[in-house]
C-alpha positions as CSV (number, residue, x, y, z in Angstrom):
1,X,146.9,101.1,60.4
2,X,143.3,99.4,60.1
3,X,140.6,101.4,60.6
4,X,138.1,100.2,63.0
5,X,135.8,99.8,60.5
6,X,135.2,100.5,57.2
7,X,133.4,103.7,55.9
8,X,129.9,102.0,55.5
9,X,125.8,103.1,55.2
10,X,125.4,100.0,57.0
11,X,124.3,101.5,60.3
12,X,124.4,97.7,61.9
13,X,128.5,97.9,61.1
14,X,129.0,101.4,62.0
15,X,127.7,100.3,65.6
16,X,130.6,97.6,66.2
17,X,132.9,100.0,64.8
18,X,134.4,101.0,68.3
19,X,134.7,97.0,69.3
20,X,135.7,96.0,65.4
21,X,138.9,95.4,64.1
22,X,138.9,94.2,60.4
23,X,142.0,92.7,59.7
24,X,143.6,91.6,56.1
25,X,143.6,87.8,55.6
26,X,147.2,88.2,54.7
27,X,147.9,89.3,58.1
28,X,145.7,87.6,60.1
29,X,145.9,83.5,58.7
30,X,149.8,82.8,59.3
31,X,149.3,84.6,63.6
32,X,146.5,81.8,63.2
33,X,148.0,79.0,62.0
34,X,150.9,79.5,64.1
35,X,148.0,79.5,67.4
36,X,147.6,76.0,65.9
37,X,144.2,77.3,63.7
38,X,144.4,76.0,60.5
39,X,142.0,77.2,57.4
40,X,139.1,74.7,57.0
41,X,137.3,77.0,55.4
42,X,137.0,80.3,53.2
43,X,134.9,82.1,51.0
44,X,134.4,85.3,49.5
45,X,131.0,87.5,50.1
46,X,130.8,90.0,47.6
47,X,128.9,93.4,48.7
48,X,126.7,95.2,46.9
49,X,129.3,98.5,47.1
50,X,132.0,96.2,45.0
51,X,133.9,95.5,47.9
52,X,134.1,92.2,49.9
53,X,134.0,90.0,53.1
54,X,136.3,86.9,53.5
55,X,134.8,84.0,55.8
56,X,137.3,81.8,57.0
57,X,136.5,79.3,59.5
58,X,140.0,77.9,61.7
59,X,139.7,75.1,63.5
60,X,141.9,74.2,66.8
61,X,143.9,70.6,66.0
């Protein structure tokens, strides 16, 4: 299971944690592409901790 959000000193994150769900890209870009949302756009945001967002931006077609 995903937890709601991940163990963070970012107070800002720990406030959407009850409406968050962070979701693997792995998991989450074929359920989009299959909702016809194709990739148009990705890139990695490295944090400060070592770990890291991804930004992908799907677009309906």
């Amino acid at each position: 299971m995903t937890p709601s959000a991940p163990a963070t000193g970012c107070q800002s994150l720990r406030a959407l944690a009850p409406v968050l769900r962070l979701v693997p890209p792995a998991e989450f870009r074929p359920v989009a592409v299959r909702a016809g949302l194709p990739p148009v756009f990705e890139r990695e945001i490295p944090l400060r901790g070592g770990n890291s967002f991804l930004e992908v931006h799907f677009v309906r077609r």
